[in-house]
N, C-alpha and C positions, 0 to 999 in steps of 0.2 A: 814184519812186525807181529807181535802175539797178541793178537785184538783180543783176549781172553785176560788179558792182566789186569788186576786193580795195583790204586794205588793208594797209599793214605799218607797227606801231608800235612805239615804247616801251615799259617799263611807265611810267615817269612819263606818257609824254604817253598815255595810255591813263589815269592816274587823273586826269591835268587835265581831261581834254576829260568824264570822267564827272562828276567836281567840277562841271563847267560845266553838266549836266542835274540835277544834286542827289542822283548818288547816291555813297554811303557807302563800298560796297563793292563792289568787284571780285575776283567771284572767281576766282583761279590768278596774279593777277598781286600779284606783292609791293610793301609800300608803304615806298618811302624817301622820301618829303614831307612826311609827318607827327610827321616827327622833327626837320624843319627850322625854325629861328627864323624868326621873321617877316621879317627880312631875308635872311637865307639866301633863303627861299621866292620872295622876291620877286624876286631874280635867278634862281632856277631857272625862275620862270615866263614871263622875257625870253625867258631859250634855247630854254624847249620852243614858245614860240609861235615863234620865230623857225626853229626848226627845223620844226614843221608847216605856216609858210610855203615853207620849202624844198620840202616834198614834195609841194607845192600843195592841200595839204588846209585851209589857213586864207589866207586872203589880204583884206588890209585896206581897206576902204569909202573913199569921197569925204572922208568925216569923220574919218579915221584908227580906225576901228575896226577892229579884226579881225571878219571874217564866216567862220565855220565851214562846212565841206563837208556841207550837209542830208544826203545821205546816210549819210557818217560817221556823224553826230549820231543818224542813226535806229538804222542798226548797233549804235551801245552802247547805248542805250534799250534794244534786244531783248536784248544779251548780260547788261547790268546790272542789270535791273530790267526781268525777262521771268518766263515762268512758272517757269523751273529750267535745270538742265542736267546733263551726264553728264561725268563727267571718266574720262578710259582711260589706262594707264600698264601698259607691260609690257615686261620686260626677258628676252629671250630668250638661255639656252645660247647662251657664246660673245659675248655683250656688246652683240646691235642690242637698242636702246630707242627705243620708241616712246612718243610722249604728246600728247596734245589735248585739248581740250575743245568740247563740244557746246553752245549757248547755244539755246534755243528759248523762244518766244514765238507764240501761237494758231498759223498757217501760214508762219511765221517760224521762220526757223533759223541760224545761224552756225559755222561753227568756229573756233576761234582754237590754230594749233598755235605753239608757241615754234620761234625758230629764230634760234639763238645768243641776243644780246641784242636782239632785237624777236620779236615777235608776228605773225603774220602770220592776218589775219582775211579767210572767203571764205564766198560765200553757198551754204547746201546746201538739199536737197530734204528736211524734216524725216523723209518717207516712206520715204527710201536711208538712214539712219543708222541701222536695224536692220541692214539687211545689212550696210552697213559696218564695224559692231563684230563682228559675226556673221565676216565674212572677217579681222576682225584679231587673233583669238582660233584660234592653230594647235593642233588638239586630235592629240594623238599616244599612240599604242598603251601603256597605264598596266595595271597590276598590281591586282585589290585587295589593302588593307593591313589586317586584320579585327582592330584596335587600337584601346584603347579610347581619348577622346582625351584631350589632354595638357594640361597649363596651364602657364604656366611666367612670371615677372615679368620685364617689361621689361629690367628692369637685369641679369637672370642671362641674357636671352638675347640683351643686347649684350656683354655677355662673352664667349658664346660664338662670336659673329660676332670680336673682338676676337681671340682662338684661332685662330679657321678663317684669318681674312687675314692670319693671322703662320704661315701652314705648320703651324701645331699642330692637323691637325682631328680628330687622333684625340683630343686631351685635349677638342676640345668636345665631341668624338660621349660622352666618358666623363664630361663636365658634364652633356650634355641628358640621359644614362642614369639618373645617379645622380638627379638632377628625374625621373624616371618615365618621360621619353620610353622608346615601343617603336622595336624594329630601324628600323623601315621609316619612322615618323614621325622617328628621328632622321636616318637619310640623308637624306630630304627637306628639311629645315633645313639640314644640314651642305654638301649640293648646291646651295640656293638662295643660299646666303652665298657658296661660291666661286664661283657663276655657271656652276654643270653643269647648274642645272633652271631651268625658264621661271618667269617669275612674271607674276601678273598683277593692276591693283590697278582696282579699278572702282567708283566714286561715283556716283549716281543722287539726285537732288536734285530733289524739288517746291516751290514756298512756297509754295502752298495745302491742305496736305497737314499736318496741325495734330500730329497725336500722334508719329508716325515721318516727320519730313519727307526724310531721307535714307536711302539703302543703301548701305550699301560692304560690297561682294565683293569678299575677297585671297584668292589661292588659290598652287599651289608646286605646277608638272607637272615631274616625274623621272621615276622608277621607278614612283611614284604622284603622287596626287593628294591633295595636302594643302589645306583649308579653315581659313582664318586668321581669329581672331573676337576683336575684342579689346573689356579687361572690364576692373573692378577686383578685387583681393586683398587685404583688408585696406588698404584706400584707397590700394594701388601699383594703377600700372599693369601688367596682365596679360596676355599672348598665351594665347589655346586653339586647340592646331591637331588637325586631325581627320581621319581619312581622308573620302574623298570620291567620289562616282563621276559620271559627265559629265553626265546623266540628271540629277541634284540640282543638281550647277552652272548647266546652259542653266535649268532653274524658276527657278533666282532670280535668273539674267540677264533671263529675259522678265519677272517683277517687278520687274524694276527699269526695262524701258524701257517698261512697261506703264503707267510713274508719267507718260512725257512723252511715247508716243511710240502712237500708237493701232494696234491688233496690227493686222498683214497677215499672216494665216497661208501665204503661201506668197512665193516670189518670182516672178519675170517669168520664170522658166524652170519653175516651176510646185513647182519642191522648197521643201518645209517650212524653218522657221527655227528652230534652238537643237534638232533634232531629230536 
């Protein structure tokens, strides 16, 4: 296999070619195929082969078959039905967002970042994907907030987001007060909805991992550091946000690449990781 290859796809032609290994689900990539009549289907799947002939990833036999690019083929084996993966998503003061995901399988790794409407998948070093999250997590000079923490139901705290992006963020900061929010945990909402404070959203995924096969760390860097943990309330769905200090964050950043990713306590210039 040419571990050196990218590739850039669809999401359809990313769930065909998976369809074509048997598997089910892909994750980060959305499915509009399954919604398709079995006619419909059958001309989408004219175009998407004819389009992966295009980008010479499929190209048809002596017999008129399509023969698939083995490497591809191996590529979504590891991303689709590999040991896990790590999704990152973070939107920093001022509006850059970043997002990817990490697909790993035993000494196999991939990343598959969106870009516009294709994917663009390239082969990494499963070993650099600590520090790599490690550099794309920018920690900056935080406050503590000695507040106890908050809870608050989905639906009252898209309200308050609904406030904040109509110019009204003093009636939300006076929504999240009267819900219990303190000072410092409601600026931290109030900041992350008009996009003054960084956010940062992190999945960690095993499937061999039976009881907790996932972690997702959200977190909201402003003035503080807010910790996002979401629950139910009375069978709504519920946000608890908390104060937080960097210290608590990197532990449960290294628990969670601890799930796929085997610790290297230092990097190649010899400094500690998540420290």
């Amino acid at each position: 296999m040419n571990t050196e290859k990218t590739y850039t796809l669809t999401a359809d032609e990313i769930l065909y070619l998976a369809a074509s290994l048997g598997i089910d689900t892909f994750y980060g990539v959305p499915d509009s195929l399954s919604s398709l009549s079995w006619q419909m289907l059958q001309l989408r799947i004219m175009e998407l082969e004819d389009s992966l002939c295009q980008k010479k990833y499929m190209q048809p036999d002596f017999d008129g078959n399509n023969q698939i690019d083995q490497s591809l083929l191996q590529m979504l084996s590891v991303c689709g039905d590999g040991d896990g993966f790590i999704c990152f998503e973070s939107s920093l003061a001022g509006g850059i967002q970043t997002g990817y995901f990490y697909f790993i399988k035993d000494s196999q790794a991939y990343k598959m970042t969106p870009q516009e409407r294709q994917y663009l998948f390239e082969p990494v070093i499963p070993s650099g994907i600590r520090n790599q999250i490690c550099s794309d997590i920018i920690w900056k000079e935080t406050t503590s907030a000695p507040e106890p923490p908050f809870s608050i139901l989905q639906k009252d705290l898209e309200k308050a987001a609904k406030l904040a992006k109509r110019s009204a963020a003093e009636q939300a900061r006076e929504l999240l007060h009267e819900a219990g929010a303190g000072p410092a945990i409601t600026t931290a909402i109030v900041d992350g909805i008009c996009r003054q404070a960084d956010f940062y959203s992190l999945y960690f995924y095993h499937s061999q991992t039976q009881e907790t096969p996932g972690l997702s760390i959200q977190f909201l860097q402003g003035k503080t550091l807010a910790l996002m943990e979401y629950d139910t309330i009375k069978d709504e769905d519920s946000v608890t946000l908390r104060a937080a200090n960097r210290g608590e964050l990197e532990a449960l950043l290294r628990q969670g690449l601890d799930l796929l990713i085997p610790d290297t306590p230092a990097t190649e210039s010899g400094e500690e990781q998540f420290t």
